[in-house]
TORLUMRO-963917 format. One record per atom (N, C-alpha, C): atom name; x, y, z; residue in one letter. Coordinates in Angstrom, 2 decimals, decimal comma. Each point is the difference from the previous one (the first is absolute). Example, Ala and Ser with C-alpha at 12.3 -4.5 7.8 and 13.67 -1.06 7.14 Angstrom:
BEGIN
- at / u / v / w / aa
- N / 13,19 / -5,69 / 7,80 / A
- CA / -0,89 / 1,19 / 0,00 / A
- C / 0,90 / 1,20 / 0,00 / A
- N / -0,35 / 1,05 / -0,72 / S
- CA / 0,82 / 1,19 / 0,06 / S
- C / -0,77 / 1,09 / 0,73 / S
This chain:
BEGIN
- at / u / v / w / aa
- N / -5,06 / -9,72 / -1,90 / X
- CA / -0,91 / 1,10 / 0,23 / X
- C / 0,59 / 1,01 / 0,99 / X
- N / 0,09 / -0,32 / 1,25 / X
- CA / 1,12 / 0,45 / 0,56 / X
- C / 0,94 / 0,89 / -0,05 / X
- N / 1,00 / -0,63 / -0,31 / X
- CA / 1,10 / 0,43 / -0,99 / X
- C / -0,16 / 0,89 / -1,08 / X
- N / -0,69 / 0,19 / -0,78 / X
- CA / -0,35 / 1,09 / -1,00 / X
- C / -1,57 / 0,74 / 0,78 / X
- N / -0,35 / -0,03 / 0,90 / X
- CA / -0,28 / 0,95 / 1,07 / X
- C / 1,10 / 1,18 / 0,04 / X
- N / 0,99 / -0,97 / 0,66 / X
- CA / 1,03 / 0,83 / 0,98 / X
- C / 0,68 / 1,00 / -0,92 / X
- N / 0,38 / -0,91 / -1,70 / X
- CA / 0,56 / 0,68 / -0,73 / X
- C / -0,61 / 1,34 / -0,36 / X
- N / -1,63 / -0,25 / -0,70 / X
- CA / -0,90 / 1,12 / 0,08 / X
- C / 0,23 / 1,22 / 0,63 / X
- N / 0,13 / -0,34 / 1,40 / X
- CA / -0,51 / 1,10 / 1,22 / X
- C / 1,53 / 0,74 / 0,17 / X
- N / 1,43 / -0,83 / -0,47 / X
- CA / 1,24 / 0,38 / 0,27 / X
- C / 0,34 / 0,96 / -1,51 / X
- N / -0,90 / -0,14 / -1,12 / X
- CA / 0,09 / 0,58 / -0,89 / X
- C / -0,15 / 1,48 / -0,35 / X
- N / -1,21 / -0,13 / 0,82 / X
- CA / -0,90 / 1,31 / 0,22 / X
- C / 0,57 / 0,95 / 1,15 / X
- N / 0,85 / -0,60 / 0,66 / X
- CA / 0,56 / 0,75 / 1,10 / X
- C / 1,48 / 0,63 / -0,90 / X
- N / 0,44 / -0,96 / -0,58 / X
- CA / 1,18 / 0,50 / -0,98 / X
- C / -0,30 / 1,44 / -0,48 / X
- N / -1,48 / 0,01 / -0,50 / X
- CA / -0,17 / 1,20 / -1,07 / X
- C / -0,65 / 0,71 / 0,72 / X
- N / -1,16 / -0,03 / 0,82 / X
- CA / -0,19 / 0,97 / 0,77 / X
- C / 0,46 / 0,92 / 1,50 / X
- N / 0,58 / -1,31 / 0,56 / X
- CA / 0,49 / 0,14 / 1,17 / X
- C / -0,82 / -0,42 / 1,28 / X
- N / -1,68 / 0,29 / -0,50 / X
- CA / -0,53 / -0,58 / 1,21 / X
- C / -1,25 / -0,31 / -0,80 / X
- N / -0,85 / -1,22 / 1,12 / X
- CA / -1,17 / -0,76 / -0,39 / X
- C / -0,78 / 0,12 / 0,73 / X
- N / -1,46 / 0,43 / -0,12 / X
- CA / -1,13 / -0,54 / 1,35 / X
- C / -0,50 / -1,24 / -0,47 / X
- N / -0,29 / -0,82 / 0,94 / X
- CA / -0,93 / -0,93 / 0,64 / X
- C / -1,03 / -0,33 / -1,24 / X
- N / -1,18 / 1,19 / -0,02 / X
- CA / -0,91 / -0,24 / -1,32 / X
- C / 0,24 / -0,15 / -1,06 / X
- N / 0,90 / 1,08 / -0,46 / X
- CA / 0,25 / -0,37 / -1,42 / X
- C / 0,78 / -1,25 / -0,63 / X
- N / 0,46 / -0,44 / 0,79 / X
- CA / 1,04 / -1,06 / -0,32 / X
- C / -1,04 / -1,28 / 0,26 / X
- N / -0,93 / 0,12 / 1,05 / X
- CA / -0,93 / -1,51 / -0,15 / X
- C / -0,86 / 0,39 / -0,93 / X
- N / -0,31 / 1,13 / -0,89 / X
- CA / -1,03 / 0,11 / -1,06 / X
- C / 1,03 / -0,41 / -1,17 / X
- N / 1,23 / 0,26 / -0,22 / X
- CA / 0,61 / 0,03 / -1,47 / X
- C / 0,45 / -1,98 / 0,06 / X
- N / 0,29 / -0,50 / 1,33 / X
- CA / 0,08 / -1,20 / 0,11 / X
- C / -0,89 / -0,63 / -0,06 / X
- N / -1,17 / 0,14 / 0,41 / X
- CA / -1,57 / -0,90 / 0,13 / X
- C / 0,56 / -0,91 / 1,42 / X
- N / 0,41 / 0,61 / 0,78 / X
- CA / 0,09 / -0,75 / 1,21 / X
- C / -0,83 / 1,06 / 1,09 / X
- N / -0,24 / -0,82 / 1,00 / X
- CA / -0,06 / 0,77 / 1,69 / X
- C / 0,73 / 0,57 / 0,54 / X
- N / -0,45 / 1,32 / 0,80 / X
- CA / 0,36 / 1,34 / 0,25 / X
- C / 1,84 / -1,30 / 1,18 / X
- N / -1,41 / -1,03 / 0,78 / X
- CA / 1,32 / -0,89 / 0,67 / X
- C / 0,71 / -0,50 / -0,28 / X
- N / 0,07 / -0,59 / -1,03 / X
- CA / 0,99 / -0,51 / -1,06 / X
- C / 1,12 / 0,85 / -0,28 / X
- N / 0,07 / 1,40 / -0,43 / X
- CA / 0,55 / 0,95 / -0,38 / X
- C / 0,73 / 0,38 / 1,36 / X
- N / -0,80 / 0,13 / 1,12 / X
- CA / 0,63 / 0,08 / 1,63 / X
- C / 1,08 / -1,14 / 0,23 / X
- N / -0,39 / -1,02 / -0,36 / X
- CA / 1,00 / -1,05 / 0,67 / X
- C / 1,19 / -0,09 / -1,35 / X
- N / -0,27 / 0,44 / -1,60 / X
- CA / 1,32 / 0,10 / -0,46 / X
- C / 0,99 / 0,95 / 0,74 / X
- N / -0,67 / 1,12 / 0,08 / X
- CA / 0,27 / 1,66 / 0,29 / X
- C / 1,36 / -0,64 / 1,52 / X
- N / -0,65 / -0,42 / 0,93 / X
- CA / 0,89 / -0,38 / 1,45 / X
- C / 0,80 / -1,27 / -0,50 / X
- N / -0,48 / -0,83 / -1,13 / X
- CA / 1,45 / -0,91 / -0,34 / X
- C / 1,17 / 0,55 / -0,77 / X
- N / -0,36 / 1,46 / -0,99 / X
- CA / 0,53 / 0,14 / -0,72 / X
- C / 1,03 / 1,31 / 1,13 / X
- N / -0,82 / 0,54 / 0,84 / X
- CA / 1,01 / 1,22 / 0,74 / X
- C / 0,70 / -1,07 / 1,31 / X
- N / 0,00 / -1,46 / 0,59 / X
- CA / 0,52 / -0,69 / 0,56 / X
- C / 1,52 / -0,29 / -1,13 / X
- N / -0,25 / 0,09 / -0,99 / X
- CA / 1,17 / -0,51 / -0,91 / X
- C / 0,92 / 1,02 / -0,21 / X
- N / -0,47 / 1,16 / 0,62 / X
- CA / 0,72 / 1,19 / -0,61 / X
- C / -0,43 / 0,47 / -0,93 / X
- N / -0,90 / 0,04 / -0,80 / X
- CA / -0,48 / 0,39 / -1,42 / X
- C / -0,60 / 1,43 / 0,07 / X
- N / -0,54 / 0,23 / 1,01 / X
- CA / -0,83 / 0,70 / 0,01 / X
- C / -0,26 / 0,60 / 1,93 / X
- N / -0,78 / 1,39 / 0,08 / X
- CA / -0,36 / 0,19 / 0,84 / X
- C / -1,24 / 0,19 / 0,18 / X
- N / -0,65 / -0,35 / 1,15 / X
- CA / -1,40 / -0,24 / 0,07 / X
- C / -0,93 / 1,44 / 0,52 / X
- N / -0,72 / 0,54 / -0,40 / X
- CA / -1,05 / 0,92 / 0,38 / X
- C / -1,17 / -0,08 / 0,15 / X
- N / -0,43 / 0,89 / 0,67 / X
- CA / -1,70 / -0,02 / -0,02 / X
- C / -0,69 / -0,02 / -1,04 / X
- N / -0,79 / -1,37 / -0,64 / X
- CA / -0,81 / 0,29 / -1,36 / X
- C / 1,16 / -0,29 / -0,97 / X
- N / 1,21 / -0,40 / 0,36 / X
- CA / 1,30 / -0,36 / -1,48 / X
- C / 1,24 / 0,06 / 0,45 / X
- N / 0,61 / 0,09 / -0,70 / X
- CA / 1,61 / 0,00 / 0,07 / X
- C / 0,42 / 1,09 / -0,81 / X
- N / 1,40 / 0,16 / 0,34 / X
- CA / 1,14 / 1,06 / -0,89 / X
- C / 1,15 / -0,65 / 0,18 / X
- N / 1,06 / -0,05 / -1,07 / X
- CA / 1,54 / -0,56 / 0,19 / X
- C / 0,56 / 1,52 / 0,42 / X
- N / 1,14 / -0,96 / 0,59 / X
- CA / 1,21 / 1,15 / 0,36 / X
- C / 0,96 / -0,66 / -0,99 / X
- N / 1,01 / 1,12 / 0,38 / X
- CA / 1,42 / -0,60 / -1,03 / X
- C / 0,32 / -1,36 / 0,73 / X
- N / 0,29 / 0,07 / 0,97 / X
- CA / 0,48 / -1,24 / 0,32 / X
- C / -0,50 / -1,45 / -0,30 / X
- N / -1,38 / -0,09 / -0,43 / X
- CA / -0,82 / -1,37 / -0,29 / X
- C / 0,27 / 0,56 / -1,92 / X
- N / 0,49 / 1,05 / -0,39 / X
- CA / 0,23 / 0,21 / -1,56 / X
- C / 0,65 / -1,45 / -0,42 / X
- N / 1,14 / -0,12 / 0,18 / X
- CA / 1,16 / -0,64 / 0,09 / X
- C / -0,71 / -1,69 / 0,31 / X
- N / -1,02 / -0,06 / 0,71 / X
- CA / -0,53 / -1,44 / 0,12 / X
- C / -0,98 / -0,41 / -1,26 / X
- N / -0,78 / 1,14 / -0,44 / X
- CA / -0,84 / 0,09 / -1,03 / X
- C / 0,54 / -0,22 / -1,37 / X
- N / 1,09 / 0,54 / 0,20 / X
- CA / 1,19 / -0,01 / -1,34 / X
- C / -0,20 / -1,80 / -0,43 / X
- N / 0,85 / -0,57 / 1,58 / X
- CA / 0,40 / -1,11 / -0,08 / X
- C / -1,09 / -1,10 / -0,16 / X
- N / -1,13 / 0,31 / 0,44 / X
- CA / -1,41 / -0,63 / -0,68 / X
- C / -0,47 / -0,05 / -1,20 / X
- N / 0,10 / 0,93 / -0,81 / X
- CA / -0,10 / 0,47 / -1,14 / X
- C / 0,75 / -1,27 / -0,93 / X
- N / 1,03 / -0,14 / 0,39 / X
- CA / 1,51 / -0,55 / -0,91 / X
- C / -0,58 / -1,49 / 0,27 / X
- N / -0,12 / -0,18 / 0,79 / X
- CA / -0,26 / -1,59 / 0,57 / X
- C / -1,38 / -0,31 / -0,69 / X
- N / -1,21 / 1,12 / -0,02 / X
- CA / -1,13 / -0,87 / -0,83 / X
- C / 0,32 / 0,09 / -1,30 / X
- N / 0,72 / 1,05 / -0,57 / X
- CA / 0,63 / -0,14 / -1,79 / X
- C / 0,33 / -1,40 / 0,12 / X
- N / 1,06 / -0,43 / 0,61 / X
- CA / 0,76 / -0,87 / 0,12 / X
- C / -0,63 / -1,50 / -0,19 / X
- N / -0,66 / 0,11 / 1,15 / X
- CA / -1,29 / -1,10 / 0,36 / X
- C / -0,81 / -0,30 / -1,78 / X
- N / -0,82 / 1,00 / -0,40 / X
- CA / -0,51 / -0,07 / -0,98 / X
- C / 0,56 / -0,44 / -1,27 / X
- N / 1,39 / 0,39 / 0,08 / X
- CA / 0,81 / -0,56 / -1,60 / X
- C / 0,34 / -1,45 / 0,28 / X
- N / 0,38 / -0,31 / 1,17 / X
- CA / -0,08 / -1,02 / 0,03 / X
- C / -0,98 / -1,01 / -0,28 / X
- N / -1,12 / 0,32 / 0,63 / X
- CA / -1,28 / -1,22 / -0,36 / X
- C / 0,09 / 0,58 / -2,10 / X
- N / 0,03 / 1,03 / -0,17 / X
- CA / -0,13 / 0,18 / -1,48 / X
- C / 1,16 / -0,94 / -0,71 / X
- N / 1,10 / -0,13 / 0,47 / X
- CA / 0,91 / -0,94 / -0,26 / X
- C / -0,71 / -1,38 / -0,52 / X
- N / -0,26 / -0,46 / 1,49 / X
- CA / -0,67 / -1,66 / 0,10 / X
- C / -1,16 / -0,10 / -0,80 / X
- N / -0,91 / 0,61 / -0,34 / X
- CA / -1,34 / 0,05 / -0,80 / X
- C / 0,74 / -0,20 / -1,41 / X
- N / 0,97 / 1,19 / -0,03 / X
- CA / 0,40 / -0,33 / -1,57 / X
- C / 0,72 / -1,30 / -0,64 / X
- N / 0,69 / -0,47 / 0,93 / X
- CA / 1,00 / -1,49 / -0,02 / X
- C / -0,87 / -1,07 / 0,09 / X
- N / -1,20 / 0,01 / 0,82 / X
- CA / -0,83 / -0,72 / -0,15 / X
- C / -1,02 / -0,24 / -1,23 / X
- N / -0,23 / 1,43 / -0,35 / X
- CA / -0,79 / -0,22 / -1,43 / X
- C / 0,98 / -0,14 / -1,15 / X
- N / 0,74 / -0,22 / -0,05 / X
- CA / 0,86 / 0,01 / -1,05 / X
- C / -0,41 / -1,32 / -0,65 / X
- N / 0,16 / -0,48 / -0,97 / X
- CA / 0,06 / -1,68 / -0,40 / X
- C / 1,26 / -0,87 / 0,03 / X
């Protein structure tokens, strides 16, 4: 949940550049705090910078977002891997 939180909120920053607070706990169905405490884990990581009411990336967290991006593709083909080897007969 988490984790495709973070992906969510790192997605939307990809394409827009910046996020508030509300909209992101309305399109998630989470709490305005919930969204606060991704928001300061995700700009602690470098991902992101933190503002009043949201965030905005700079170039410099670009380059971290990139590398997030690649890693949940990554992540995901893999479990798609194991599901398929497993259902196989």
């Amino acid at each position: 949940m988490k984790f495709e939180r973070h992906h969510r909120i790192l997605k939307e920053l990809s394409i827009s550049g910046v996020v508030k607070v509300s909209n992101l706990a309305k399109s998630l169905k989470v709490t305005k705090e919930t969204i606060r405490s991704d928001l300061n884990e995700l700009a602690g990581q470098g991902y992101l910078t933190r503002c009043h009411g949201g965030a905005f990336i700079t170039l410099d967290s670009l380059d971290n977002v990139a590398k997030n991006e690649i890693a949940y593709v990554l992540e995901k083909y893999e479990s798609a891997q194991k599901i398929k080897k497993v259902s196989l007969p």
